[in-house]
C-alpha positions, 0 to 999 in steps of 0.5 A: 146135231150131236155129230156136229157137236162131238166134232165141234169138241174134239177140235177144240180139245185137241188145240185145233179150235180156240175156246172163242171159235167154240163158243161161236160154233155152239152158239151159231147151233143153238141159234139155228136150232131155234130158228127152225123150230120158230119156222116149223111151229104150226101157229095157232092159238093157246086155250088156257081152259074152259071159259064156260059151258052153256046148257039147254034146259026145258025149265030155267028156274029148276035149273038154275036152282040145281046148280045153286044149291049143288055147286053153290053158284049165283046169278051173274048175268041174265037174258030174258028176252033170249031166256038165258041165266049165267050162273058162276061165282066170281065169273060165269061157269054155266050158262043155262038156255031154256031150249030144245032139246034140254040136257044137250051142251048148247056150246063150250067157251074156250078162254084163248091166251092173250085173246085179239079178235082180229088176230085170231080170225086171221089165224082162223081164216088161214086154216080155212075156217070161217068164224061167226060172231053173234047174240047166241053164241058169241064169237065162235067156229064149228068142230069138223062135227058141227059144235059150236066153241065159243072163243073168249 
């Protein structure tokens, strides 16, 4: 683009381009420019950070005092049936799950810009991924390795 620019410039100096055909030529670059970066620009989705993390435990109540009396954390949410303690201050920062094996990251919420289920399963499903929406970890895909990442 820059040849076409010099170009663009040395006729306009040289009186053989007006200052109104310049101006369109430059404007006309710029204005493709951008429309070949909107066309080459893979879609996909913008993580803002990580929503939550969920932890299995052997013992929820140990637990769950760890990170309250460490990171100052309070019971936002529970499960009992599924034996789930959420555990943030103004939002949810862990998720502690009393099951095996205990120490091992259960899965990763990630919070997606402007987040629209059915926008982000057709982006999904175009790069042939199958999401799954369920009690245990929400709406989420598998990594190539098989963890599991929550999309909130």
């Amino acid at each position: 683009m820059t040849p076409i620019i010099s170009d663009l410039v040395q006729r306009y100096e040289t009186g053989r381009l007006s200052r109104r055909e310049l101006i369109q030529g430059l404007a006309a670059l710029v204005a493709a420019g951008s429309a070949r970066a909107q066309d080459s620009a893979p879609e996909g989705l913008v993580a803002e950070g990580i929503d939550h993390t969920s932890v299995f435990v052997s013992d929820l109540e140990r637990s769950a005092q760890f990170y309250q009396s460490l990171f100052d954390l309070r019971p936002l949410g529970e499960d009992k049936e599924h034996k789930i303690l959420r555990l943030g201050r103004k939002r949810v920062i862990v998720s502690l799950r009393q099951a095996s094996p205990a120490g091992m990251i259960d899965h990763f919420g990630v919070k997606v810009q402007n987040f629209r289920k059915d926008e982000v399963t057709r982006i999904l499903k175009k790069r042939g991924l199958t999401p799954e929406d369920n009690w245990e970890y929400g709406y989420h895909v598998r990594d190539p390795d098989g963890a599991v990442v929550q999309m909130i």
